[in-house]
N, C-alpha and C positions, 0 to 999 in steps of 0.2 A: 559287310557280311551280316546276313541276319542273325539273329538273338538266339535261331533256332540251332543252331552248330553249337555244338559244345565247345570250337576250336575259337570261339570269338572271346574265352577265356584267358587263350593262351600270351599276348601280346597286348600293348596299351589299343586302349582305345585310337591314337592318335594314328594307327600304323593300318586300318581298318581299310582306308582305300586300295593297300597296297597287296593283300589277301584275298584270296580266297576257300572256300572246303575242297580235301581234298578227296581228288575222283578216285577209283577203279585203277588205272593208270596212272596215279601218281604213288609208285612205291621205288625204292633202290632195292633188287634183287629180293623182291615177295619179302621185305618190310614195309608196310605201309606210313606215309608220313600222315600228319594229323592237319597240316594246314600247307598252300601253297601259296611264298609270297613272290610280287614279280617286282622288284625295286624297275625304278628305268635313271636311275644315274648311283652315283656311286655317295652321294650324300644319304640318299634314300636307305641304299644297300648300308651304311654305316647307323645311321639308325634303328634298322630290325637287328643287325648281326649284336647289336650295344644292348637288345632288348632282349636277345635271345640267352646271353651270354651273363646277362644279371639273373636270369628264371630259370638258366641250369638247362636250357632246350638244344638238343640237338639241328643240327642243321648240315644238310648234304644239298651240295650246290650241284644244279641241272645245267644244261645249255639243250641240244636236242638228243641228248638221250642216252647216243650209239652206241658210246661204251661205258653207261653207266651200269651194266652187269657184269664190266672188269674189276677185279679184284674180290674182296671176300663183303658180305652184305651187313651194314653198319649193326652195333650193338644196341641202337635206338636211336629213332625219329624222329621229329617234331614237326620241324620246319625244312619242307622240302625248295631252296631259293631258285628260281629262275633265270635266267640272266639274258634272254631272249627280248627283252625289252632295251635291254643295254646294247643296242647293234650299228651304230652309225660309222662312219668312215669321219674319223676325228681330222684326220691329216693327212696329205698322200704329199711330201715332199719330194717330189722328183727328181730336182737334181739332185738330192742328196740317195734317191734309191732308199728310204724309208717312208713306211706307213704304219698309223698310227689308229688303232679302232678296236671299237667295245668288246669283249669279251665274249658279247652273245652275237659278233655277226659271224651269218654264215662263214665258212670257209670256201664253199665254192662260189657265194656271190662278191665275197671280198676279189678273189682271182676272178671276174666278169669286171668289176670295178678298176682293177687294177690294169686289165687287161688293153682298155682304152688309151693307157699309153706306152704300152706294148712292155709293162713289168707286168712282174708274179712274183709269189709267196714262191719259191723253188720247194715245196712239198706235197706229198701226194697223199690225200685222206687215205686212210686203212678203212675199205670197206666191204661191203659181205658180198654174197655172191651175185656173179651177173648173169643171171638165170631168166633174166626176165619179168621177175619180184615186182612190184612198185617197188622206186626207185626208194632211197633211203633219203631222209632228208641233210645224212655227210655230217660232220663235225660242226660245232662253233669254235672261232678261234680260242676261245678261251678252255672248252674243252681238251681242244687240240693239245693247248700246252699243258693244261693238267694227267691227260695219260701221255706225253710225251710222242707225240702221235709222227710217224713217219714213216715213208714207204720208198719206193723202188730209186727216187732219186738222190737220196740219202748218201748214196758213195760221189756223187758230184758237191750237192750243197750241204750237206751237212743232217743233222738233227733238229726239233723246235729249239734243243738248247742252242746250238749253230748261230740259229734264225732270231732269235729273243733276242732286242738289245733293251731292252724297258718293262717295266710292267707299273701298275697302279694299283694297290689291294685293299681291301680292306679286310683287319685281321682281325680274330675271334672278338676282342671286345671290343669292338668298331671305331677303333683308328686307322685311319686311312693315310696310306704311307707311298712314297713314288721309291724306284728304282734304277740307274740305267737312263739310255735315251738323252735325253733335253737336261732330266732334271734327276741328280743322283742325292736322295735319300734313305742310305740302309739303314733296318732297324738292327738294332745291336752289330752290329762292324760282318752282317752277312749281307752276300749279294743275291737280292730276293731274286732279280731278273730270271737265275740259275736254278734257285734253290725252291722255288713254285713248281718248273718243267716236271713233269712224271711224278709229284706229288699226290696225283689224287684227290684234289683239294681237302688234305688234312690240315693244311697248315695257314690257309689264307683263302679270301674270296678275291680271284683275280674281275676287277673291272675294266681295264685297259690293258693295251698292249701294243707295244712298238716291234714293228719287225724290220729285217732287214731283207729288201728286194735285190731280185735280178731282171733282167732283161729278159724279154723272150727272144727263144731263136727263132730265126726267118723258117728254119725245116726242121724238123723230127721225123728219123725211122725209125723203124725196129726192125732188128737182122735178127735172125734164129732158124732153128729147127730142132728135132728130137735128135738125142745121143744113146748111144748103148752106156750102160752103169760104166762099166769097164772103162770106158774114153772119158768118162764124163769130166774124173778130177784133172787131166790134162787138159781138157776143155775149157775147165773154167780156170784154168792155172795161166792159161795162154790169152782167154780174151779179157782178163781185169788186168790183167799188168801190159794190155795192149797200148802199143805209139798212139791207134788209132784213138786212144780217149774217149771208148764211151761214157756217159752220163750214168746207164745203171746197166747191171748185169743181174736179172733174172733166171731162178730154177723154179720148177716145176714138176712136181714126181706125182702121180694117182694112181692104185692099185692097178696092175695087168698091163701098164702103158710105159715106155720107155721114158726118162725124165728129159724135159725139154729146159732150151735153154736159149734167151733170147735178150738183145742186148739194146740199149736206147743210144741211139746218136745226133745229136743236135748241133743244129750252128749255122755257118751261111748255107744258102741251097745249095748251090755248087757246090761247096768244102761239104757238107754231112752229106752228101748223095756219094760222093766219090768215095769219102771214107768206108760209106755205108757196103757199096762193090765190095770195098778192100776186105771188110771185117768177115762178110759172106764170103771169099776164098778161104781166107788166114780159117774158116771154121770148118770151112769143108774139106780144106785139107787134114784136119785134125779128127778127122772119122763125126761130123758134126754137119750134113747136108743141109746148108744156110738159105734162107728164103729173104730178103726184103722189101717189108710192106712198110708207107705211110699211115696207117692207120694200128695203135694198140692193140694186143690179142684179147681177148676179151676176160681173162682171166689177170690180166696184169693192175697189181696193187690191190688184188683181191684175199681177203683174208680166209674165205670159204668157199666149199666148192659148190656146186649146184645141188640143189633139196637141202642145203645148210640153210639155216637163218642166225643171226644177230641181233644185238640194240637190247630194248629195257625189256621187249613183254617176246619175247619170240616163243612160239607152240613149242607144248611142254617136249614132243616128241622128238622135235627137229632139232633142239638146241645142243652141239657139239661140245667134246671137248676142246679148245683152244686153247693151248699151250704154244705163247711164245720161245725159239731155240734158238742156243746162241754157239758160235767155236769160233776158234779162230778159221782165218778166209783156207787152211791147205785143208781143213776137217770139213766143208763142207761136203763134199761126197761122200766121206762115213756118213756125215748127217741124214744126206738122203738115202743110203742103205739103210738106214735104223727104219727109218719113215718106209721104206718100202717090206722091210722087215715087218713092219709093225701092221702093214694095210693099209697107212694114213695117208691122206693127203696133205704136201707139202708145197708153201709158195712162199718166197722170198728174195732177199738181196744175198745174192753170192759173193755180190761183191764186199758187201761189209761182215758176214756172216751173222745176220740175223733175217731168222724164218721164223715162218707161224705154222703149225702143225696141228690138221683136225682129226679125231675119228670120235665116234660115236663114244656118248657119257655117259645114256643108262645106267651102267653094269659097272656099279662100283668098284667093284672088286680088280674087274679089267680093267678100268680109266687106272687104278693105283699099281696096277702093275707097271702097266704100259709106261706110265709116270717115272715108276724108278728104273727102267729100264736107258729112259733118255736122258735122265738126270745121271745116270751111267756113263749113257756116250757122253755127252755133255760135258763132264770133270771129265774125262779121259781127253777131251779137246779143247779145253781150255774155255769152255762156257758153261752156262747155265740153263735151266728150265724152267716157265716160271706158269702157272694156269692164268690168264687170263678170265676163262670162262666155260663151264659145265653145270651140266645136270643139277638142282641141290644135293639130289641123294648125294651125287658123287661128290660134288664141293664141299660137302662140310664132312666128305671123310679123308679128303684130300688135305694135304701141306700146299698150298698152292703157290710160296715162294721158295721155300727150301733154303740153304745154309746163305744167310744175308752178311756178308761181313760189312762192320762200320753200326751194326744195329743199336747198340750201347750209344754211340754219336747221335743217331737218328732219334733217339727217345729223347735224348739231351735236347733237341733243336724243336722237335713238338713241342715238350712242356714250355722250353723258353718263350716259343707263338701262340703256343693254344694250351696253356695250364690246366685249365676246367674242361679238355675234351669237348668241345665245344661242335668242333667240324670234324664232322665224319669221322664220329669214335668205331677203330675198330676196321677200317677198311683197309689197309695198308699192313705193309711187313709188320710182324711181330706184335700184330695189336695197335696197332698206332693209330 
């Protein structure tokens, strides 16, 4: 770094390779950081975070980006960490169905890598809309597990927690600690492998991670069609609890348009094609006229609809409210009456009953209604509402998790990791 940055202040001299000033673009949700480091191993990364954490610097860990405008935007900046240099494919054990790789590689070139010997990561990136956009450049695994990332196939394999059997971190004062996998060392008698997933990176800078593969299947359909409101909760009452096993069950509700609903079946070709027939009667007899296509709809594991945008810098105009909903699986159809009630558009798993829910964030006033309106249905169904991401205006007049229970637990387990607020003061429930 030149002399001419004020930010060559901030960190030893020794650490100068690994920095540099930061741009325009490098901010968490319009905070700007002061300097950008990129470790490329986890020695490195334990180095800055041991330098950061003696000088009182904030530090909010990047991968590529997507959902770093999830959650609420840190209480201050320093060190914006990269982890995009940390990307290598550590280990692909095959016969045992595990693999093991950096925190900053891609998510969908780890599944190209994997795919050569016919596994996968069984989870599907949460991404924005497929409108045509330039493409997004999709989660890094380490991302992935820090927003707890998972989509439509969630009711077959699980969640990133599911999928974690390992991780490698290094924590606020840059001790580097394994979890899980090969090699089990918890700090203070927690199992970090768990207790990292859907964190946020408050709590640790994950630099590895061990997952656990599946196979790919020989075939994948998807059966569906549109339903009237009225069939719908029947509809999806009858194809998640179906013999036939599919893999995920998709809903799909946008203003004016009847909610569709469309289900993934996998396996040998002969077995998932004949199933695939079966599932498209069992739906069409259910007032539900089923179609089966080889190829995904194009809305499927999409978090937004078309003219939405996502990620770190999305135009001020276009940026939705996202609000993650949750019920149990017989409330899902209230769920999508509410959303249809409300104008919104909704996409998600029916089968587990977790959807993500956009409309327009401008108009504070509206996003806060709308808000407790679903945080309404939501405890009447036995779930939650939670803002993922809007407007500022409207974010920081918003509650954006709502009644957290275990929060009292949760503060306990930050200060015991991160005492000095060290990572990402301030993004997380209740201040954390």
């Amino acid at each position: 770094m030149s002399a001419n940055h004020p930010a060559t202040d901030l960190l030893p001299a020794g650490l100068d390779h690994l920095l540099s000033p930061a741009g325009d673009d490098d901010h968490v949700d319009g905070v700007p950081a002061r300097v950008v480091a990129r470790p490329a191993t986890a020695e490195q990364a334990a180095g800055l975070m041991r330098a950061c954490h003696e000088r009182g610097l904030a530090v909010v860990v990047r991968g590529h980006g997507t959902k770093l405008a999830w959650g609420r935007p840190p209480e201050r900046l320093d060190v914006l960490l990269d982890t995009t240099a940390m990307d290598e494919l550590v280990e692909h054990a095959r016969g045992d169905l595990i693999a093991t790789v950096g925190a900053g590689m891609p998510l969908a070139r780890l599944q190209e890598q994997l795919a050569e010997a016919d596994h996968q990561v069984a989870l599907d990136d949460l991404v924005g809309a497929s409108d045509g956009s330039p493409a997004s450049p999709g989660s890094t695994v380490g991302g992935a597990v820090a927003a707890n990332v998972a989509g439509p196939r969630r009711m077959w394999a699980g969640t990133m927690r599911d999928l974690v059997i390992g991780v490698r971190i290094v924590r606020a004062d840059g001790t580097i600690a394994k979890a899980g996998g090969k090699v089990v060392k918890n700090v203070a008698g927690y199992d970090l492998s768990k207790l990292v997933v859907g964190s946020f990176g408050t709590l640790a800078l994950i630099t590895e991670v061990t997952l656990r593969l599946h196979p790919v299947p020989a075939a994948s359909f998807w059966v569906g069609g549109t339903v009237p409101q009225e069939h719908l909760g029947t509809v999806l009452e009858q194809v998640v609890a179906s013999q036939l096993v599919p893999h995920a069950v998709e809903v799909r509700t946008r203003p004016g348009v009847d909610p569709a609903v469309v289900a993934l079946v996998s396996g040998t070709s002969e077995g998932a094609a004949a199933r695939a027939e079966a599932l498209s009667s069992v739906m069409g007899g259910l007032g539900c006229p089923a179609t089966v296509h080889d190829l995904q709809p194009p809305w499927w594991g999409a978090m937004l609809h078309p003219g939405q945008r996502g990620g770190t810098t999305p135009p001020e105009g276009s940026r939705p409210l996202l609000v993650k909903v949750t019920s149990r699986l017989s409330g899902v159809a209230d769920l999508v009456a509410e959303a249809t009630r409300l104008g919104a558009t909704l996409n998600g798993s029916a089968g587990t009953g977790v959807l993500y829910l956009t409309l327009p964030g401008e108009d504070a006033e509206g996003a806060g209604a709308a808000l407790a309106s679903l945080r309404a249905a939501t405890a009447r169904l036995g779930g939650s509402a939670v803002v993922l991401d809007a407007p500022p205006q409207a974010k920081a007049a918003l509650d954006s998790w709502g009644p957290v229970p275990g929060l009292d637990l949760m503060r306990r387990v930050k200060h015991e990791f991160d005492p000095g607020r060290t990572l990402a003061p301030g993004r997380f429930v209740g201040g954390l």
